[in-house]
C-alpha positions in Angstrom: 0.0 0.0 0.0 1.5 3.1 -1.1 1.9 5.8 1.8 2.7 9.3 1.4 4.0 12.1 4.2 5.1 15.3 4.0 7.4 17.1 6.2 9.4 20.6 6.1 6.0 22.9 6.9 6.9 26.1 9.4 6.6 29.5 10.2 8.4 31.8 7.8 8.9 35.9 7.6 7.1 37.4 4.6 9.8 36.7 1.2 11.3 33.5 2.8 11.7 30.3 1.6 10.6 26.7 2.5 11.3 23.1 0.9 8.6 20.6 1.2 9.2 16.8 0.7 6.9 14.4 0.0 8.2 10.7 0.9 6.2 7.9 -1.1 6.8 4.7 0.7 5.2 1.3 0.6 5.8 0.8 -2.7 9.0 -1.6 -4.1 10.8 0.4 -7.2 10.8 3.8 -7.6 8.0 6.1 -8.5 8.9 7.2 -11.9 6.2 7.7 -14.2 3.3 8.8 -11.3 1.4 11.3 -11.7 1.9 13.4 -8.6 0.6 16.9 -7.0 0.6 19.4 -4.1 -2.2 20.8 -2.6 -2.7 23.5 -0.2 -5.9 24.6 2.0 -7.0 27.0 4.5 -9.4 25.7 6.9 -13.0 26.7 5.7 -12.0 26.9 2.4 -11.7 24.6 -0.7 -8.3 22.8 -1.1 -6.4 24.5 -3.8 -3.9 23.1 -6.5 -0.5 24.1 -6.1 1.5 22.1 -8.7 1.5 18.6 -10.5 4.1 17.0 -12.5 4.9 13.5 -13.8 7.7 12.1 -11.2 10.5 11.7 -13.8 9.4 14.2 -16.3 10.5 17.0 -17.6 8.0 19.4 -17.1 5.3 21.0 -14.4 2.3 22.3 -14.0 2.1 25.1 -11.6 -1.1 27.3 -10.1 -1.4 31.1 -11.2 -1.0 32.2 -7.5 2.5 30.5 -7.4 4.4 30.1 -11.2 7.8 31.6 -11.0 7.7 31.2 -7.1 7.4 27.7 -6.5 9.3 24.6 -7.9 8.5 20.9 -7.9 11.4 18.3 -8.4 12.2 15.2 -6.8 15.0 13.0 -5.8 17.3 10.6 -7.9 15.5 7.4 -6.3 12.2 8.9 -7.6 10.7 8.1 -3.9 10.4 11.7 -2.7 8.6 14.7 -4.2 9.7 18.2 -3.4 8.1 22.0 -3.1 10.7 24.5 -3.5 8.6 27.6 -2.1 10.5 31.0 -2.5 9.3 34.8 -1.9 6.6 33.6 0.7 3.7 35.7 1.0 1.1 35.4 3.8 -1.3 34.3 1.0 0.4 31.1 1.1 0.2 30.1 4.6 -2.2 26.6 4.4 -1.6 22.9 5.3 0.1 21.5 2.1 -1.1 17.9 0.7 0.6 15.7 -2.1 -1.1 13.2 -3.5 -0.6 10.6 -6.0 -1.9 8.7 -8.7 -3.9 11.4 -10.1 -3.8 12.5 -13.9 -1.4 15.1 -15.0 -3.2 16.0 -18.4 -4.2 19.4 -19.0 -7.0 20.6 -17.4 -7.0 17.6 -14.9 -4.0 18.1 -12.4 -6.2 20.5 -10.7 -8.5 18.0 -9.9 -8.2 17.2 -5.9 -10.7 14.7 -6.6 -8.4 12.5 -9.4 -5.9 11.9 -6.6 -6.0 8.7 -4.6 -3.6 9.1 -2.5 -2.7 11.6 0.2 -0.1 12.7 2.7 -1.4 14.3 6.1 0.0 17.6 5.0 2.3 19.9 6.4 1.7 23.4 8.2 3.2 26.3 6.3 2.5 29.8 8.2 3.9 33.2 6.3 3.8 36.0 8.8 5.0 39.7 8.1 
C-alpha cells in the first residue's frame, strides 16, 4: 500500500523560503512515471492546486498564484517529491497535501478529486 507524508511545513517571515518533501513509501521500485501533485488549503476553504508534475518528467504544472515562485522536483531514487517555495507571502500560509496517482493531463491536475492518495500535510504559516 502506497503511503505518502510530508514534512518541512513552518513558520516563515514574509519573502522566505521553504522546501517541502513528499516521501512515497510502501511501494517496491521507484516512482517514476506517477502522476503526482501538491495541494494547499485554509481551513474553511476549498483545497487548492499548487502544482502537478509527472515524477521523472520533464515538465510542471504550476497554479497562477504561485508560477515563478514555487518549484516541484524530486530526488534521484524517484521516492520523494519536493516543493521549493521561495518569496513567501502570507497568502500562502495553508496545510500543504501531495497526492498521488492522479492525472497530470491538461486541465486535470487540478482536480483534488483525481488523486487517490494523500499525505497528512504539512503546516506552512507566512507572517509579516
Amino acid at each position: 500500500q502506497v503511503r505518502l507524508q510530508e514534512s518541512g511545513g513552518e513558520s516563515v517571515q514574509v519573502g522566505g523560503s521553504l522546501r517541502l518533501s513528499c516521501r512515497v513509501s510502501g511501494y517496491v521500485y521507484s516512482y517514476s512515471g506517477h502522476c503526482m501533485g501538491w495541494f494547499r488549503q485554509v481551513a474553511g476553504k476549498e483545497r487548492e492546486a499548487v502544482a502537478g508534475t509527472i515524477i521523472g518528467g520533464a515538465t510542471a504544472n504550476y497554479a497562477a498564484s504561485v508560477a515563478g515562485r514555487f518549484t516541484v522536483s524530486s530526488d534521484n531514487a524517484k521516492t520523494v517529491l519536493y516543493l521549493e517555495m521561495n518569496d513567501l507571502k502570507e497568502d500562502d500560509s495553508a496545510m500543504y497535501f501531495c497526492a498521488a496517482d492522479g492525472n497530470c493531463g491538461a486541465g486535470y491536475w487540478q482536480r483534488s478529486e483525481g488523486f487517490p492518495i494523500w499525505g497528512q500535510g504539512t503546516q506552512v504559516t507566512v507572517s509579516s
